[in-house]
C-alpha positions as CSV (number, residue, x, y, z in Angstrom):
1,X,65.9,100.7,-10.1
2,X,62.3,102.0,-11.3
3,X,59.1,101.8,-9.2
4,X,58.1,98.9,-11.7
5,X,61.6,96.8,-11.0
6,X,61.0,97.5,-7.5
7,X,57.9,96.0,-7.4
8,X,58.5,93.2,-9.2
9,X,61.7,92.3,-7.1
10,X,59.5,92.5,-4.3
11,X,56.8,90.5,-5.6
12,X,59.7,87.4,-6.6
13,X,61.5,87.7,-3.5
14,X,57.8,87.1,-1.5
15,X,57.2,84.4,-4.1
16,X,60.5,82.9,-3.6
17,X,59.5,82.2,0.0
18,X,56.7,81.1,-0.5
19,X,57.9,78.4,-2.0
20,X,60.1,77.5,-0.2
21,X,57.5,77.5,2.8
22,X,55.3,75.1,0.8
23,X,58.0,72.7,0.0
24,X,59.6,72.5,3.0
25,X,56.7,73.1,6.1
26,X,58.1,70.5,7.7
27,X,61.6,71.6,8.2
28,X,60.9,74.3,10.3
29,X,60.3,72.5,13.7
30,X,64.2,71.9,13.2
31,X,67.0,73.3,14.7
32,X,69.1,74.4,11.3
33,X,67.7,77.6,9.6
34,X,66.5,76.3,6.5
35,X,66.9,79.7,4.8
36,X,70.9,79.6,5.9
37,X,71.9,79.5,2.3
38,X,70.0,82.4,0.7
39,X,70.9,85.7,1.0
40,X,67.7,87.4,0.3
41,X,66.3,85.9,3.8
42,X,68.8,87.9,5.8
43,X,68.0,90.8,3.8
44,X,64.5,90.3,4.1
45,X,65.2,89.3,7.7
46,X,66.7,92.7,8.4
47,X,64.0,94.8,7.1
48,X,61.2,93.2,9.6
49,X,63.4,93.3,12.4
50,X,64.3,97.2,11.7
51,X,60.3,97.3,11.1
52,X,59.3,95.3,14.7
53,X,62.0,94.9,16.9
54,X,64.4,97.7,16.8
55,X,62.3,99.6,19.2
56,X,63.8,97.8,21.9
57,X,67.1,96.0,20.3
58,X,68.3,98.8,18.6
59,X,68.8,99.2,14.6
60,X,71.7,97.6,15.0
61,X,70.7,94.3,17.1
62,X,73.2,95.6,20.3
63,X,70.2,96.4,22.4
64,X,68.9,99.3,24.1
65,X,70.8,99.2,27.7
66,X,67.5,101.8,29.5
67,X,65.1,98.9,28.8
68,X,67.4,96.4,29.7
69,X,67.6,95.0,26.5
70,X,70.1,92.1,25.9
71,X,72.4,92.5,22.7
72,X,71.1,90.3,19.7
73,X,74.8,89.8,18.3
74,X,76.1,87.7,21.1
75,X,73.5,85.2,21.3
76,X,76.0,82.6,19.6
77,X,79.0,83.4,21.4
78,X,76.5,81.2,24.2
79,X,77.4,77.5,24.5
80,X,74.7,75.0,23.0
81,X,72.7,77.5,21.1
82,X,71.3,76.7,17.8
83,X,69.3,79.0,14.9
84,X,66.2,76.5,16.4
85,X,66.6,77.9,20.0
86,X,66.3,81.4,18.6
87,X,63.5,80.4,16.6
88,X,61.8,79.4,19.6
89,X,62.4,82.3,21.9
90,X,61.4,84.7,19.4
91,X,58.4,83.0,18.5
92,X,57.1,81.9,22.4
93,X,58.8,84.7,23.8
94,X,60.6,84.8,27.9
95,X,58.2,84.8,30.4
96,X,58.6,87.3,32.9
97,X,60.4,89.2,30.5
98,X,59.4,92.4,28.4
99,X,60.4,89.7,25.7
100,X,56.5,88.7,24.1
101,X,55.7,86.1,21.9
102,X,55.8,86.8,18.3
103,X,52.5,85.6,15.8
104,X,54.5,85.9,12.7
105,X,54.6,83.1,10.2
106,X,57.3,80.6,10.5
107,X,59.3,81.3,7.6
108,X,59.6,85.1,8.5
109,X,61.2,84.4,11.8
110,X,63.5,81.9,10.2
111,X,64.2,85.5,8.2
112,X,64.8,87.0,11.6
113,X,66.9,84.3,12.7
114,X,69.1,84.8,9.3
115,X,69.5,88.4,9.9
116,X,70.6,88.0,13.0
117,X,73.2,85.0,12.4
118,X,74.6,87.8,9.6
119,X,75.3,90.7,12.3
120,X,76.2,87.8,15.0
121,X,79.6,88.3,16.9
122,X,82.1,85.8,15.8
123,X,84.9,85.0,18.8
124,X,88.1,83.0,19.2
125,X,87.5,79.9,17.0
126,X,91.1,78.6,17.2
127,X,93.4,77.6,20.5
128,X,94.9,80.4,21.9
129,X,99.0,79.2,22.6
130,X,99.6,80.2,26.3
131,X,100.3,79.1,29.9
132,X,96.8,79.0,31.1
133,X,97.7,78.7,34.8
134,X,100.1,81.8,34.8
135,X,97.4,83.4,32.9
136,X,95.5,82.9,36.1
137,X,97.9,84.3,37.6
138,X,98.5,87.3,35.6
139,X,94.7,87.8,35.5
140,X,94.5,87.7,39.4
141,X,97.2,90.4,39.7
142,X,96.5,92.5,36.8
143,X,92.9,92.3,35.9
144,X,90.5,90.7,38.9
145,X,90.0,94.0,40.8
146,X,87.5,94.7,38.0
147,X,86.5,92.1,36.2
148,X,84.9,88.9,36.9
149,X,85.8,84.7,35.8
150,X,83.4,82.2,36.4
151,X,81.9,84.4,39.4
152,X,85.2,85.1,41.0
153,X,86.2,89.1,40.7
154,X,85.0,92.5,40.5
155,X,81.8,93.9,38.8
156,X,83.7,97.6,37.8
157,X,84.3,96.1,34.3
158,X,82.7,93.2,31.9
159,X,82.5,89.7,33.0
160,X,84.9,88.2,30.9
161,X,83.3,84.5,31.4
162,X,82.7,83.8,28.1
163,X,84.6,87.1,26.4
164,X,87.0,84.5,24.1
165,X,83.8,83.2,22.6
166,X,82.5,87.1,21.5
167,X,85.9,88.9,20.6
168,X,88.4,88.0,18.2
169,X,92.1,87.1,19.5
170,X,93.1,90.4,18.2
171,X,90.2,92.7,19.8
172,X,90.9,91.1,23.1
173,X,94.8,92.8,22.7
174,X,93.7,95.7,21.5
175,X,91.1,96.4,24.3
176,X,93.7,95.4,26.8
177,X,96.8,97.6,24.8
178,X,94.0,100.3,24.2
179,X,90.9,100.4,26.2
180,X,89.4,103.5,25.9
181,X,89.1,103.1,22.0
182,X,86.2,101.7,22.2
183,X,84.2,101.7,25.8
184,X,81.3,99.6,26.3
185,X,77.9,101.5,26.5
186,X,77.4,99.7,30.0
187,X,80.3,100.7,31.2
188,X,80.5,104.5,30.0
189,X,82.9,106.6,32.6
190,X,81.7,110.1,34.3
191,X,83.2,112.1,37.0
192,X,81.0,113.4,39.4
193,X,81.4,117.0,41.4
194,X,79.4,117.2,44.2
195,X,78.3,120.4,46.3
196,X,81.3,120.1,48.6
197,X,83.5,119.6,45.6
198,X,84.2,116.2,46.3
199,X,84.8,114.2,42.7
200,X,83.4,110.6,42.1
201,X,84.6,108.6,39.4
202,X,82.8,105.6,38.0
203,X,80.4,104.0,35.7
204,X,76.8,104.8,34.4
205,X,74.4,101.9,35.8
206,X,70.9,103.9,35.0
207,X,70.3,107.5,34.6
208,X,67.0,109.4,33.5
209,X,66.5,113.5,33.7
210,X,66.5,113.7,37.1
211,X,69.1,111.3,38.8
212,X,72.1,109.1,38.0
213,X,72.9,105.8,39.4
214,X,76.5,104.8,39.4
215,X,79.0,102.8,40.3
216,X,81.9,104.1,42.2
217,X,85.9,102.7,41.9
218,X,85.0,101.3,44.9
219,X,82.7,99.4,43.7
220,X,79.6,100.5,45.5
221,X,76.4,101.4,43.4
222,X,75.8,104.9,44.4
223,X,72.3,107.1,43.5
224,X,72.3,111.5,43.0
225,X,70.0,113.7,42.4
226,X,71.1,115.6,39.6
227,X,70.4,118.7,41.0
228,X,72.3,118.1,44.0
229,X,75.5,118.2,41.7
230,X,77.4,120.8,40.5
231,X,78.9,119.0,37.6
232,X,78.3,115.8,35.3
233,X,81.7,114.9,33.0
234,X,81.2,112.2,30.5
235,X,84.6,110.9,29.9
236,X,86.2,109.7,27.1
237,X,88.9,107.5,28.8
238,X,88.2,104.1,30.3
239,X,89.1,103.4,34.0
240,X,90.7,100.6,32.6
241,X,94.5,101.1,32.6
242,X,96.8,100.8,29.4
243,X,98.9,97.7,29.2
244,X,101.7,98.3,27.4
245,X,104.6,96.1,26.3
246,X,106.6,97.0,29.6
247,X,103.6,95.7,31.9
248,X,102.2,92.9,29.9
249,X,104.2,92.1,27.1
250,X,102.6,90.2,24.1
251,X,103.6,86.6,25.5
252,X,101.8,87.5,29.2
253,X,98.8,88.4,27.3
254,X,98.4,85.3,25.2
255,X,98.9,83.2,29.0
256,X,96.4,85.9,29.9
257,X,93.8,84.9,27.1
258,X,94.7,81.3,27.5
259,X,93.3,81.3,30.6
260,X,90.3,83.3,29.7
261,X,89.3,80.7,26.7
262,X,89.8,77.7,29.1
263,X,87.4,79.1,31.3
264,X,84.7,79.8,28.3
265,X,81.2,77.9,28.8
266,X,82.3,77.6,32.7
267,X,79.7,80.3,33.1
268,X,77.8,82.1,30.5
269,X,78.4,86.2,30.9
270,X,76.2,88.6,32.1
């Protein structure tokens, strides 16, 4: 496309939205994204948030875990949560958060709020067929050293509260057949040799040039001075186990998931 095309997209895209803005003002103090339908607004949505927000939510909406911010792409897998909600936080902003309050015209957040819908997480829409209460079962045997249900568990892994609503049926087996193919950022594994030559194994909580804070398989949150340490590993295997069809076999895992999706919106994950 020339410089001249260019332009002139440009220029009918704006005009486009314009429009649209005049003729429908008044549907932006509701909570349906009035710009759902069209395209061009999660286009145009992506290039302001790459333009103002990226900075701290990343290029690709999952957040930026140093600055503590959340990832944009699970807001919907949240219980109640409408495009107007979104609207509203971006444009007021959290108090008390490094979240501020946004003086962009209405129908550019509603561009935002487009954008953001298009890179959103989809979960578990249908039933998942198992024995929810051996999948409590299972879970408390297999799985609650680590990771936490409706507050019950350990804090080594993910909460997996609300995990149904944010991964697909079949990402939830793969992570549990195959967990270190793809390892969350917040729970990245290191080894740790110290001075004496004792190893620690655990998870990166915070780490700058100087120190790293993690937190050990036992669970306890434990702080280093870098230069106290002989050696930093970043590993590329989970601490999660592998699964496979002689431990869990494909019908424990559905009771397994059962359970987890009967126990969505219980408590939203942290």
């Amino acid at each position: 496309m020339n410089p001249i095309h260019q332009l002139f997209f440009r220029f009918s895209t704006v005009v486009f939205f314009i429009s649209l803005w005049s003729i429908g003002a008044s549907a932006m103090a509701q909570t349906v994204n009035p710009l759902a339908a069209d395209p061009r607004a999660a286009r145009a949505g992506g290039a302001i948030f790459r333009a103002q927000c990226a900075t701290c939510h990343g290029a690709d909406a999952k957040g930026i875990s140093s600055i503590d911010a959340p990832d944009l792409t699970l807001m919907w897998s949240e219980n109640e949560i409408a495009d107007g909600n979104v609207f509203q936080t971006i444009k007021r902003g959290i108090p008390g958060s490094i979240m501020p309050p946004h003086g962009f015209p209405d129908p550019e957040i509603w561009m935002l709020v487009a954008y953001l819908r298009s890179v959103a997480v989809a979960g578990t829409s249908r039933t998942i067929v198992g024995n929810a209460a051996r999948g409590e079962q299972l879970f408390s045997e297999n799985c609650a050293r680590c990771h936490r249900v409706d507050g019950n568990g350990g804090s080594l892994g993910p909460d997996l509260s609300s995990i149904t609503g944010r991964r697909s049926q079949d990402a939830l087996v793969n992570s549990i057949r195959e967990p270190s193919a793809s390892i969350n950022r917040r729970y990245r594994p290191v080894s740790l040799i110290t001075q004496d030559n004792q190893r620690i194994q655990g998870t990166v909580k915070s780490e700058d040039a100087f120190s790293i804070q993690i937190m050990d398989t036992d669970q306890q949150l434990r702080g280093f001075v870098k230069s106290q340490l002989q050696q930093i590993n970043r590993e590329t295997s989970s601490l999660m186990p592998t699964f496979p069809m002689q431990v869990l076999s494909e019908s424990d895992i559905n009771d397994v998931l059962s359970f987890l999706q009967s126990n969505r919106g219980r408590r939203p994950s942290i």
